[in-house]
N, C-alpha and C positions, 0 to 999 in steps of 0.2 A: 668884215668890219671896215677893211679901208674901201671895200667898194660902196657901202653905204656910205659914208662919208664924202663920194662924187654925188650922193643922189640930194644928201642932207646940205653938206656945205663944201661946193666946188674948192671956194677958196683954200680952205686946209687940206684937201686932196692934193691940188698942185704944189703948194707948199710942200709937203710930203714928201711928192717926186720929186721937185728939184733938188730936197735936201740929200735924198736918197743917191739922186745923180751924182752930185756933187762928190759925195762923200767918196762913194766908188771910184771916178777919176782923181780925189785926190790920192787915194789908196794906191790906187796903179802907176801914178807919177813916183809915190813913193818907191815903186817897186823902180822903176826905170832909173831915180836918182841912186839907190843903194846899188845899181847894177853899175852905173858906171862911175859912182865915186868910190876910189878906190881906200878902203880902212886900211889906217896905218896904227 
């Protein structure tokens, strides 16, 4: 499906990945901020 999507319409395939990207490194920031703020 999403590879038909690079063949049908480029545009929403990259849309896609960046969103994808995106999400993941926010995800992982999350992890790195709960790692060094310390819960009180």
């Amino acid at each position: 499906m999403l590879i038909e999507q690079l063949v049908i319409n480029p545009l929403v395939f990259f849309r896609i990945i960046v969103i994808v990207i995106a999400s993941v490194c926010l995800h992982e920031l999350a992890h790195g901020w709960a790692a060094v703020i310390p819960i009180h």
